[in-house]
Structure formats: C-alpha cells, structure tokens
PDB file of N, H, CA, C and O in Angstrom:
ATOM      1  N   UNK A   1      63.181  43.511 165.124  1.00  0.00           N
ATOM      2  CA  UNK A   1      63.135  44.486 164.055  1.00  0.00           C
ATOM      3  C   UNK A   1      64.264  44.180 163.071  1.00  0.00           C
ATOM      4  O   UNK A   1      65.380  43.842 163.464  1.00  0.00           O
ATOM      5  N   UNK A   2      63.978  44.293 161.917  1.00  0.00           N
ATOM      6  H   UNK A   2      63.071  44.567 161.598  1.00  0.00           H
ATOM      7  CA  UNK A   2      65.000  44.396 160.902  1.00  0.00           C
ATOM      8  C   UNK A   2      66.091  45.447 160.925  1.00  0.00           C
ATOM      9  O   UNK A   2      65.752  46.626 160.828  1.00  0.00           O
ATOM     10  N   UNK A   3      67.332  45.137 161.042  1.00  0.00           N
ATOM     11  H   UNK A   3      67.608  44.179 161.122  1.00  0.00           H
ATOM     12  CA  UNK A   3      68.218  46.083 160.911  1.00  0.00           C
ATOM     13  C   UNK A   3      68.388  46.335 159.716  1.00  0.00           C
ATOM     14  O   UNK A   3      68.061  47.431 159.259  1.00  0.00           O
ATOM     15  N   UNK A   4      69.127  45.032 158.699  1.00  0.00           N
ATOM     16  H   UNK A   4      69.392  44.142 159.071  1.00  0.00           H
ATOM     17  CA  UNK A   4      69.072  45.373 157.235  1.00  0.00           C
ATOM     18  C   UNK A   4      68.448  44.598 156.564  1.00  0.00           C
ATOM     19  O   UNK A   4      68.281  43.423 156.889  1.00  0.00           O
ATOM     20  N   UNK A   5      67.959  45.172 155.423  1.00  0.00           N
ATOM     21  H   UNK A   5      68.095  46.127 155.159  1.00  0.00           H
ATOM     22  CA  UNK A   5      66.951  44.493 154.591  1.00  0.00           C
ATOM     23  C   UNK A   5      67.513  43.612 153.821  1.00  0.00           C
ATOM     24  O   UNK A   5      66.997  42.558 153.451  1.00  0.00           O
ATOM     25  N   UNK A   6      69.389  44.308 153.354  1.00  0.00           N
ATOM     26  H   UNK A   6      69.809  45.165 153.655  1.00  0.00           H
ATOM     27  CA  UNK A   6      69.599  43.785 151.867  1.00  0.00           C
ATOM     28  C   UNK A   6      69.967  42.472 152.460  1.00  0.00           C
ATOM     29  O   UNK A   6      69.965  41.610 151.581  1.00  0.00           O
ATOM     30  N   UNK A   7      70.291  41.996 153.661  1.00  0.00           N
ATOM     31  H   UNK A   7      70.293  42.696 154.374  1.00  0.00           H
ATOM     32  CA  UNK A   7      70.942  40.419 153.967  1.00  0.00           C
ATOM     33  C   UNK A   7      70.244  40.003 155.082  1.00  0.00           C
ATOM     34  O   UNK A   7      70.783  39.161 155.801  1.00  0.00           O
ATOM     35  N   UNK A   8      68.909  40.519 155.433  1.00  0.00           N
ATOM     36  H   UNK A   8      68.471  41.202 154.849  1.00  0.00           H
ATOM     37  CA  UNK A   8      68.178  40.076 155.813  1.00  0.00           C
ATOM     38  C   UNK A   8      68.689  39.919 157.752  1.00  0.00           C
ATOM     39  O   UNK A   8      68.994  38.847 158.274  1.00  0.00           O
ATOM     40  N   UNK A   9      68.659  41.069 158.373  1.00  0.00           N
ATOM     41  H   UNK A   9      68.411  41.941 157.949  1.00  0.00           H
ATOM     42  CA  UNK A   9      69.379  40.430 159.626  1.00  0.00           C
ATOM     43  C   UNK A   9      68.836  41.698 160.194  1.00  0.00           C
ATOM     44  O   UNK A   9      68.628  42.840 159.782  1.00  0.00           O
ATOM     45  N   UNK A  10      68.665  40.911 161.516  1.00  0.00           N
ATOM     46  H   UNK A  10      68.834  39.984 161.851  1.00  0.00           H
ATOM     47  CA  UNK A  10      67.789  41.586 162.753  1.00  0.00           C
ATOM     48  C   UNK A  10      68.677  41.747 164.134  1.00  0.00           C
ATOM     49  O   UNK A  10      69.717  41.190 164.485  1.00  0.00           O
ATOM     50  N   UNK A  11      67.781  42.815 164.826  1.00  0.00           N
ATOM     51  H   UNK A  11      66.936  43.268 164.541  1.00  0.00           H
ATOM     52  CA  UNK A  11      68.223  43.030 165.739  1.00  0.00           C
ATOM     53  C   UNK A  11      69.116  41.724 167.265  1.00  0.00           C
ATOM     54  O   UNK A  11      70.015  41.967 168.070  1.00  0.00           O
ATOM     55  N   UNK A  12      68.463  40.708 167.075  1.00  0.00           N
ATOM     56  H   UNK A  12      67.733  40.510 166.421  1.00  0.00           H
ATOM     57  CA  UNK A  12      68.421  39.088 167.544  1.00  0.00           C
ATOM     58  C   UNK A  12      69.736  39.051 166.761  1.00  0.00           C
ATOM     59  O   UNK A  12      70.754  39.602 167.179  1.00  0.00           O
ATOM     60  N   UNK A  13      69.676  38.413 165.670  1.00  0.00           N
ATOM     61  H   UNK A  13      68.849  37.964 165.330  1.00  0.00           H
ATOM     62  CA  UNK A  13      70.683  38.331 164.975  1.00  0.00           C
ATOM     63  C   UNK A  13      72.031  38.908 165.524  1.00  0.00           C
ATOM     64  O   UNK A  13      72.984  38.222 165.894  1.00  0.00           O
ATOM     65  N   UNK A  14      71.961  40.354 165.521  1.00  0.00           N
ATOM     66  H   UNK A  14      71.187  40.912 165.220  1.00  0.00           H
ATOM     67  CA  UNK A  14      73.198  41.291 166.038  1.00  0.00           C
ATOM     68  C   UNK A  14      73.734  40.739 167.357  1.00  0.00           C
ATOM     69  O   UNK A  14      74.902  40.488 167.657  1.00  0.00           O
ATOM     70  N   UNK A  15      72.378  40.579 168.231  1.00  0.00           N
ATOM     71  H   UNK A  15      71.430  40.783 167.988  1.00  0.00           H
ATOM     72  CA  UNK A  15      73.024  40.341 170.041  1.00  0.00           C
ATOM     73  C   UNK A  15      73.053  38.674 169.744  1.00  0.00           C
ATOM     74  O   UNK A  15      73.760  38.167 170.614  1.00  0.00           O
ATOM     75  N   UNK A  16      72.621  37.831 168.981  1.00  0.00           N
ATOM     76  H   UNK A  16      72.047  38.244 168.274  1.00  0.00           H
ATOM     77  CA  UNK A  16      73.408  36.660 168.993  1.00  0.00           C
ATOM     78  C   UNK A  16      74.631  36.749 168.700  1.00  0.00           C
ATOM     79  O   UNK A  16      75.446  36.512 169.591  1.00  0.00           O
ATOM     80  N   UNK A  17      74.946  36.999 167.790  1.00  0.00           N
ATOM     81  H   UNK A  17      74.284  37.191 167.066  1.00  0.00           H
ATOM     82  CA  UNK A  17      76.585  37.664 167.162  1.00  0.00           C
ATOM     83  C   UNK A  17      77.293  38.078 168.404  1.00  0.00           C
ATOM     84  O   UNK A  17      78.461  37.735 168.580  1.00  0.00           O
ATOM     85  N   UNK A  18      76.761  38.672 169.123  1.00  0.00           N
ATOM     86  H   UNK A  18      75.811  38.951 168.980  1.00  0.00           H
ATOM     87  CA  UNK A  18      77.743  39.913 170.408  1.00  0.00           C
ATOM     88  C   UNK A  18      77.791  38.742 171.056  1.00  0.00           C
ATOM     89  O   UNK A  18      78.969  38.421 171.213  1.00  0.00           O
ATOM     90  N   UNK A  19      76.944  37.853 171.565  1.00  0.00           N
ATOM     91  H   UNK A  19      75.987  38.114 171.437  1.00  0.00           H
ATOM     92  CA  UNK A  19      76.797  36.938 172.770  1.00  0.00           C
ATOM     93  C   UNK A  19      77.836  35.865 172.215  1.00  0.00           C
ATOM     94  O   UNK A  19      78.389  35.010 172.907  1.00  0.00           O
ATOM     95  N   UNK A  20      78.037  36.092 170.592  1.00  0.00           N
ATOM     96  H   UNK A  20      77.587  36.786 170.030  1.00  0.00           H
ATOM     97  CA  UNK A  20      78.974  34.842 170.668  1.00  0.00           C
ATOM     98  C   UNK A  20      80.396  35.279 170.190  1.00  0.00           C
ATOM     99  O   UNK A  20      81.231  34.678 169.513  1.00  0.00           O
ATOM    100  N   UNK A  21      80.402  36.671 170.830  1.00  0.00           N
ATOM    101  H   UNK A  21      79.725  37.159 171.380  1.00  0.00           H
ATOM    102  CA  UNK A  21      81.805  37.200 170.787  1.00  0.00           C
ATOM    103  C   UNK A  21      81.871  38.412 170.077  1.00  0.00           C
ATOM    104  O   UNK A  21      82.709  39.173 170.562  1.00  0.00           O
ATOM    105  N   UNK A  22      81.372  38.786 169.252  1.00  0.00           N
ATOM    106  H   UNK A  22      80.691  38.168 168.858  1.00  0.00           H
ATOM    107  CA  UNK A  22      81.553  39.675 168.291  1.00  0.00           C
ATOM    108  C   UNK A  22      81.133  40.863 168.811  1.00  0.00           C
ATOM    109  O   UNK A  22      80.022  41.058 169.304  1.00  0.00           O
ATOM    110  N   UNK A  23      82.302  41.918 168.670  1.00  0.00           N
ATOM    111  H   UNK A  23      83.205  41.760 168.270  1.00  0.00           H
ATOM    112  CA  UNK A  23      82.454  43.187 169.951  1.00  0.00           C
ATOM    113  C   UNK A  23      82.270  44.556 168.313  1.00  0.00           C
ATOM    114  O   UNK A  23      81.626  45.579 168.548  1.00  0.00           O
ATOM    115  N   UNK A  24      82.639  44.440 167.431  1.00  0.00           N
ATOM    116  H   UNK A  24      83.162  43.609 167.240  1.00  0.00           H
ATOM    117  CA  UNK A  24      82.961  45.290 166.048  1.00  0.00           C
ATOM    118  C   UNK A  24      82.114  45.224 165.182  1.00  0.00           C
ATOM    119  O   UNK A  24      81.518  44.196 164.861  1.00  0.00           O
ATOM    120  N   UNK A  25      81.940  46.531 164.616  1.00  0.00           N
ATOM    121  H   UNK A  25      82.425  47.366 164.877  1.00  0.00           H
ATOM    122  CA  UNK A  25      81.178  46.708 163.168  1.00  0.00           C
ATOM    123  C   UNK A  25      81.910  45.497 162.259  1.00  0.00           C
ATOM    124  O   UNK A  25      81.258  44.713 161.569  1.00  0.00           O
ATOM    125  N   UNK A  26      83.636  45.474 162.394  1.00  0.00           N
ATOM    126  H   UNK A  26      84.165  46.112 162.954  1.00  0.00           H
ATOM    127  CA  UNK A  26      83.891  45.038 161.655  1.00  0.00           C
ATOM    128  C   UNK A  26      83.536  43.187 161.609  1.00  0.00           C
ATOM    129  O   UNK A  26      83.391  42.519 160.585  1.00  0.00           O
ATOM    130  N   UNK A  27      83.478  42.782 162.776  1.00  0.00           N
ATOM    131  H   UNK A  27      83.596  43.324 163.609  1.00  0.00           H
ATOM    132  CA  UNK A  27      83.171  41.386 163.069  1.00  0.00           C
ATOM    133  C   UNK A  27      81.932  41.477 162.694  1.00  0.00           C
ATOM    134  O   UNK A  27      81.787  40.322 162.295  1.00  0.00           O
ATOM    135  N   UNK A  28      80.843  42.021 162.506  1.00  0.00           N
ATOM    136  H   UNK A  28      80.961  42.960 162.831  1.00  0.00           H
ATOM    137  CA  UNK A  28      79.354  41.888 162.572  1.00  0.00           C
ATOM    138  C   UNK A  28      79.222  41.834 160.173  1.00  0.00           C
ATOM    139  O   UNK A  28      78.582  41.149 159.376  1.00  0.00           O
ATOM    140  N   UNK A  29      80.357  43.106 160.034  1.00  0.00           N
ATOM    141  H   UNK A  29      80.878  43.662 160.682  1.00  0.00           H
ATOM    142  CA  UNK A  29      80.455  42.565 159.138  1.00  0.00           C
ATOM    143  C   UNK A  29      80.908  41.716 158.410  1.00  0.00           C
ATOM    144  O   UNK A  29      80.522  41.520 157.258  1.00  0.00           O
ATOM    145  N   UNK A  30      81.484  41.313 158.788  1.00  0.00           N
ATOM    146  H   UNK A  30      81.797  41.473 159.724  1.00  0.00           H
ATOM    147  CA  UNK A  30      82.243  39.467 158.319  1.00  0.00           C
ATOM    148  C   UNK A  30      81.289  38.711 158.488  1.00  0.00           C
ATOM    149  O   UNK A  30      80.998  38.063 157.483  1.00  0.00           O
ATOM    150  N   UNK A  31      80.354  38.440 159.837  1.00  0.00           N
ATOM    151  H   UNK A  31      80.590  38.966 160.654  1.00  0.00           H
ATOM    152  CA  UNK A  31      79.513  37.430 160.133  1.00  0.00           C
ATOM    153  C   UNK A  31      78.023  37.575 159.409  1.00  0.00           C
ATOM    154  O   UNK A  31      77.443  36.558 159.030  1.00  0.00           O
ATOM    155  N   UNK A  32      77.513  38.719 159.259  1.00  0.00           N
ATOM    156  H   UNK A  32      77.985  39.545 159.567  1.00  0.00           H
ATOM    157  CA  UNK A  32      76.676  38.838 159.397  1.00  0.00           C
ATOM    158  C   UNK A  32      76.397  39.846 157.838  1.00  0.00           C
ATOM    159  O   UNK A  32      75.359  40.467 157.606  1.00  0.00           O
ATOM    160  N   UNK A  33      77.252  39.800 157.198  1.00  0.00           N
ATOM    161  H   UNK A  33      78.095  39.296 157.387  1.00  0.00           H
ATOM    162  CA  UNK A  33      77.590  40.815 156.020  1.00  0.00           C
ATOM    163  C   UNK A  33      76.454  42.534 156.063  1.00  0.00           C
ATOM    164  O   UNK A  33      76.065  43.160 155.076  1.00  0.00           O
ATOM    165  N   UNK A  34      76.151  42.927 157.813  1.00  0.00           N
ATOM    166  H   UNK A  34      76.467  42.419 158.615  1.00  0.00           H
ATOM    167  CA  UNK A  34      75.422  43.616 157.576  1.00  0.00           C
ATOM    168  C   UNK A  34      76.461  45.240 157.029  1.00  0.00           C
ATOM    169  O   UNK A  34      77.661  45.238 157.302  1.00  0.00           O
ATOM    170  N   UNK A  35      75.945  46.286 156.407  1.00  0.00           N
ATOM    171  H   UNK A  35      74.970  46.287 156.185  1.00  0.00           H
ATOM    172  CA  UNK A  35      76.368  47.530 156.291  1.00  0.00           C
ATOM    173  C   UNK A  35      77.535  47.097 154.693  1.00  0.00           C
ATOM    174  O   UNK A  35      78.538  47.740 154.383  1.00  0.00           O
ATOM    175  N   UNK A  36      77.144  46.224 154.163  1.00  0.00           N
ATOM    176  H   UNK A  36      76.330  45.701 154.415  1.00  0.00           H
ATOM    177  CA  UNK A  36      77.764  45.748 153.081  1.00  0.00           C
ATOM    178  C   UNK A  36      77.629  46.030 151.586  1.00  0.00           C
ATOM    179  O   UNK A  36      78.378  46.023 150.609  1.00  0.00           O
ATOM    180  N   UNK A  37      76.273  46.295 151.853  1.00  0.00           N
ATOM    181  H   UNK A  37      75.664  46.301 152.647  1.00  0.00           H
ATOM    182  CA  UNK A  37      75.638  46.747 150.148  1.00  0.00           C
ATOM    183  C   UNK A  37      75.186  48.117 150.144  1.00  0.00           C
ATOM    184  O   UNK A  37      75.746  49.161 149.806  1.00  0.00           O
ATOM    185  N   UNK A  38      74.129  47.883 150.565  1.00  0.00           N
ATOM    186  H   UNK A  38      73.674  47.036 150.839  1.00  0.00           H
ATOM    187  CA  UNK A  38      73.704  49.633 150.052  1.00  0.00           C
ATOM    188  C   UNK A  38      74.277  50.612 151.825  1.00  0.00           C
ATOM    189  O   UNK A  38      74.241  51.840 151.742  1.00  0.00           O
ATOM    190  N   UNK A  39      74.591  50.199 152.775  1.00  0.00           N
ATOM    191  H   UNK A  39      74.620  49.202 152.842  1.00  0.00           H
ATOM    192  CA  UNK A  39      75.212  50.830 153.587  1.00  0.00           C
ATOM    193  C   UNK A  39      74.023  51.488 154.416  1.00  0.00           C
ATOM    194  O   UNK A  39      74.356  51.787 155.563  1.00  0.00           O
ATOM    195  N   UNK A  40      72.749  51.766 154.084  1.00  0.00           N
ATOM    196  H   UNK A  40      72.478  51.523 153.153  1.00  0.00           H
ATOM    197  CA  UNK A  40      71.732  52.412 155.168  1.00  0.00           C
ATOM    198  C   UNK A  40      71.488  51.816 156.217  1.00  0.00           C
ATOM    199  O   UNK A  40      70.434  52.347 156.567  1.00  0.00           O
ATOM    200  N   UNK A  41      71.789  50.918 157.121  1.00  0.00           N
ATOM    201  H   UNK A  41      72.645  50.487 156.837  1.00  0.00           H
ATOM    202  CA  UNK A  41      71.556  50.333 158.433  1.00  0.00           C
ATOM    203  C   UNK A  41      72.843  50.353 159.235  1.00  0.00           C
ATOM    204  O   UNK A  41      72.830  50.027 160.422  1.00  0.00           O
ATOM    205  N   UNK A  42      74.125  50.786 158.522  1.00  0.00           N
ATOM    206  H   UNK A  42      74.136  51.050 157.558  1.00  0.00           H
ATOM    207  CA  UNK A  42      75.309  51.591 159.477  1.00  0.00           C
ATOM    208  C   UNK A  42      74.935  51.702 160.709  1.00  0.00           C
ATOM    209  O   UNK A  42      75.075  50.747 161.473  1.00  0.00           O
ATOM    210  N   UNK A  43      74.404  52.864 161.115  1.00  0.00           N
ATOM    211  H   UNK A  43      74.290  53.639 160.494  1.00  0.00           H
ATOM    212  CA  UNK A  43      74.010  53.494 162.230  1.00  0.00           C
ATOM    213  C   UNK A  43      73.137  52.815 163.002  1.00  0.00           C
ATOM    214  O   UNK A  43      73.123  52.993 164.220  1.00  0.00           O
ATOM    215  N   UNK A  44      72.383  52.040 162.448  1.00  0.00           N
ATOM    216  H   UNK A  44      72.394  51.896 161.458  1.00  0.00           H
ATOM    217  CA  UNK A  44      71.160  51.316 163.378  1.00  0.00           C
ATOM    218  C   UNK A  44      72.117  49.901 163.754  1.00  0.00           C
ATOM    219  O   UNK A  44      72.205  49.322 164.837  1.00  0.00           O
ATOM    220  N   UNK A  45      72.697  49.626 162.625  1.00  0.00           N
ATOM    221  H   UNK A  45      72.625  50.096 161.745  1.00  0.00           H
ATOM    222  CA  UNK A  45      73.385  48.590 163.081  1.00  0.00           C
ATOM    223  C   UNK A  45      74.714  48.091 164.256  1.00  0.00           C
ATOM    224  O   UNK A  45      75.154  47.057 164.760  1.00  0.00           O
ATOM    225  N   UNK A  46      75.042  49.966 164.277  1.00  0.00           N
ATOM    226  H   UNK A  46      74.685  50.806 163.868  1.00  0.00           H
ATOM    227  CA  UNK A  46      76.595  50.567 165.423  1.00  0.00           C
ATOM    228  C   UNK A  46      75.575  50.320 166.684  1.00  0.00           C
ATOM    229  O   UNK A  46      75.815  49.628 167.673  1.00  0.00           O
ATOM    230  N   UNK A  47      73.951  51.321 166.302  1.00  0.00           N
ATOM    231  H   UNK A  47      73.756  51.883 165.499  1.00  0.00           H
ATOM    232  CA  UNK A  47      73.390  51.407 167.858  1.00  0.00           C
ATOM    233  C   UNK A  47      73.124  49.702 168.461  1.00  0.00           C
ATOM    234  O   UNK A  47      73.346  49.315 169.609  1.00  0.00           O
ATOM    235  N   UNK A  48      72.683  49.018 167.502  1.00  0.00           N
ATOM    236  H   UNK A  48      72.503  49.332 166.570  1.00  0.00           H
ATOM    237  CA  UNK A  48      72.243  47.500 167.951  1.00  0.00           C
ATOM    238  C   UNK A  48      73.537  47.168 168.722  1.00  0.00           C
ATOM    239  O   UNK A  48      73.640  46.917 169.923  1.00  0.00           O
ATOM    240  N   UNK A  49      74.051  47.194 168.224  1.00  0.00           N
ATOM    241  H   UNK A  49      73.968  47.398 167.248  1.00  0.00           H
ATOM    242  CA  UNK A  49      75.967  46.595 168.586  1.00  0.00           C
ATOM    243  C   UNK A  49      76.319  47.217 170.426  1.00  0.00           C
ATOM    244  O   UNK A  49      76.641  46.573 171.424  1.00  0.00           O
ATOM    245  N   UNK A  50      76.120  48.423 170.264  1.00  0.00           N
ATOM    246  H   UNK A  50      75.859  48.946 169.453  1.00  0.00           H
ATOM    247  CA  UNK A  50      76.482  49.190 171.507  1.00  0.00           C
ATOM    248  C   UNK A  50      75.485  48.324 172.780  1.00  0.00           C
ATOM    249  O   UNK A  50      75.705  47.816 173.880  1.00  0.00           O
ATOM    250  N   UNK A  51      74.322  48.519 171.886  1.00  0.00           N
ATOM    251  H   UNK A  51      74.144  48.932 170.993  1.00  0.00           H
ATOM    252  CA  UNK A  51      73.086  48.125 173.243  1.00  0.00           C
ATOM    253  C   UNK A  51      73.840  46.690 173.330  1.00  0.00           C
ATOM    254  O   UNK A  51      74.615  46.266 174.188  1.00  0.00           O
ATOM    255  N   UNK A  52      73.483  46.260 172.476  1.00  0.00           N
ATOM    256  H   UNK A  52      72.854  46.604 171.780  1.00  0.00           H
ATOM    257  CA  UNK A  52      73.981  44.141 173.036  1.00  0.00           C
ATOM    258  C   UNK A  52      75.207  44.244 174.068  1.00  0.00           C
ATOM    259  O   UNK A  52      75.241  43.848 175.234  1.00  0.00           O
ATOM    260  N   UNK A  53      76.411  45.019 173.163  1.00  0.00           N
ATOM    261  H   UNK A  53      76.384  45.340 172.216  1.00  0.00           H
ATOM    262  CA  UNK A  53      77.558  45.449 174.051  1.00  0.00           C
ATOM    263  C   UNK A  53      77.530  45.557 175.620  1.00  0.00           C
ATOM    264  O   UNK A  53      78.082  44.761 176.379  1.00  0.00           O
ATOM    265  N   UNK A  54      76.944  46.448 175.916  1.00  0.00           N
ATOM    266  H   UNK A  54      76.495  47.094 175.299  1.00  0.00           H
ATOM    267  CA  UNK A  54      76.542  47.214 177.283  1.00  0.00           C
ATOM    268  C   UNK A  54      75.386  45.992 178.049  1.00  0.00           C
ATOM    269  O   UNK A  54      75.610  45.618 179.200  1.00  0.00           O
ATOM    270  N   UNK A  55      74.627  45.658 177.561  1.00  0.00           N
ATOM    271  H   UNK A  55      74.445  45.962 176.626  1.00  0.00           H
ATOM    272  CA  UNK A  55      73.597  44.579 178.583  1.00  0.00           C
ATOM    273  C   UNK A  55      74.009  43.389 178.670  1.00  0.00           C
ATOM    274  O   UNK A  55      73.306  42.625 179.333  1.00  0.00           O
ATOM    275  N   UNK A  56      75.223  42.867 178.058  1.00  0.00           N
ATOM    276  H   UNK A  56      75.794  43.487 177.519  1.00  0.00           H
ATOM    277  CA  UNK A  56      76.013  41.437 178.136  1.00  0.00           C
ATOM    278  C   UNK A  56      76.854  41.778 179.244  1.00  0.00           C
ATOM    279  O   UNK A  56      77.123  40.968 180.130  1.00  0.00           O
ATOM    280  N   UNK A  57      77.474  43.509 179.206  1.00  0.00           N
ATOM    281  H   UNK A  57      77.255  44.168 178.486  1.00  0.00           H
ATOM    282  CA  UNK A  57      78.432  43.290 179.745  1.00  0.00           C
ATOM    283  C   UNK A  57      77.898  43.957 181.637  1.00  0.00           C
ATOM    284  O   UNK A  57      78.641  43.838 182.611  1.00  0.00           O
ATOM    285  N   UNK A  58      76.406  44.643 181.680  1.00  0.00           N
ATOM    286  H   UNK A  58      75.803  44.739 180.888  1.00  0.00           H
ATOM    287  CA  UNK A  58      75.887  44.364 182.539  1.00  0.00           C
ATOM    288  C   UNK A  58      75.998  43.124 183.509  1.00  0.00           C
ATOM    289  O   UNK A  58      76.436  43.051 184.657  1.00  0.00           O
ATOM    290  N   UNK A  59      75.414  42.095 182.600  1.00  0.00           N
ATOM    291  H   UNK A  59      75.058  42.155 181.667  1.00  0.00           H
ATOM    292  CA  UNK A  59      74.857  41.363 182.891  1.00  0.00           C
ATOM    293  C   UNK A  59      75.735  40.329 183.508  1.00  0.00           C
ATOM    294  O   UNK A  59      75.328  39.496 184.317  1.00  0.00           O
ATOM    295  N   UNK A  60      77.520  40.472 182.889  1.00  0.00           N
ATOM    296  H   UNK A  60      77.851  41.149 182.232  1.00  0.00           H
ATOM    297  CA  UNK A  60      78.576  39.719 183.334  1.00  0.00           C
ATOM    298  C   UNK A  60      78.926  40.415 184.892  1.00  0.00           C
ATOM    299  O   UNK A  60      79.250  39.917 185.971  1.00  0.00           O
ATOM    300  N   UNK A  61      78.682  41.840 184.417  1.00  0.00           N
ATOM    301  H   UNK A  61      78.419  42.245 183.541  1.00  0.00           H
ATOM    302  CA  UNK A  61      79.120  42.585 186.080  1.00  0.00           C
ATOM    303  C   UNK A  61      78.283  41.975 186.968  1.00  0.00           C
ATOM    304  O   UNK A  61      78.891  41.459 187.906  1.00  0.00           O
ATOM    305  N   UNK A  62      77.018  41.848 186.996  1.00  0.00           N
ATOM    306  H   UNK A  62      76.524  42.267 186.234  1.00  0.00           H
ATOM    307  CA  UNK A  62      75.844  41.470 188.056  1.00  0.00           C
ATOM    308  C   UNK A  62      76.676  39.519 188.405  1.00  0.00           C
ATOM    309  O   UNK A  62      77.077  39.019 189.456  1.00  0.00           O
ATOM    310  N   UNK A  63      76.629  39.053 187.227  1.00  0.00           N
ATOM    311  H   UNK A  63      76.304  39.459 186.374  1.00  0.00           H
ATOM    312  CA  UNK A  63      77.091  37.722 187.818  1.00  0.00           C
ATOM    313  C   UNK A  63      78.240  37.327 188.497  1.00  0.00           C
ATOM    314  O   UNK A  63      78.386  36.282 189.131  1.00  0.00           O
ATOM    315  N   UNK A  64      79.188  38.380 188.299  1.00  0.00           N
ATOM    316  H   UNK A  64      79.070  39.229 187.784  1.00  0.00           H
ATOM    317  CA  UNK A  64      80.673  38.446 189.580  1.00  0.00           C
ATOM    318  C   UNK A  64      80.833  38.628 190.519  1.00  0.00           C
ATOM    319  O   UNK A  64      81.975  38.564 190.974  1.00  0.00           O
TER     320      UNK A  64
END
C-alpha cells in the first residue's frame, strides 16, 4: 500500500528502511523524505514504522 503519494513510498519501502536500521520518523524522513510535503501520511507512516519496529524485533527475540 502506498503510504505517501507525494514521494511515492510504500509500506515495503518503510520495513526495508527499519530492516536496514532506521528506528525514527526522523530517519525515515531523511531516507525516505516521507511526511515532508503536504504532511498527510504522518500517522500512517508512525503506524508503518511501529509495526516493522515490533515484527523485526519479534523476530530477533525468536532467533536468540
């Protein structure tokens, strides 16, 4: 799913970003310039962030 329209970046997008480190709105916006222009995918873009957050870090607990 599209998170934001104006720079073109998806949900994939976001958990690639997380998987390759990026824990912050603010890192996601540097990389990924999402929540930059018109600002309406904020919130969809915090929730994308949280979920990637939480099932990476699942997923590190299960492999220890």
């Amino acid at each position: 799913m599209y998170v934001c329209i104006c720079h073109v970046v998806t949900e994939r997008d976001i958990r690639r970003a997380v998987e390759q480190g990026a824990c912050s709105m603010r890192e996601l916006r540097n990389e990924l310039k999402v929540a930059t222009q018109c600002g309406r995918c904020a919130n969809c873009a915090k929730s994308c962030l949280n979920q990637a957050l939480a099932e990476i870090g699942e997923a590190q607990g299960m492999a220890a």
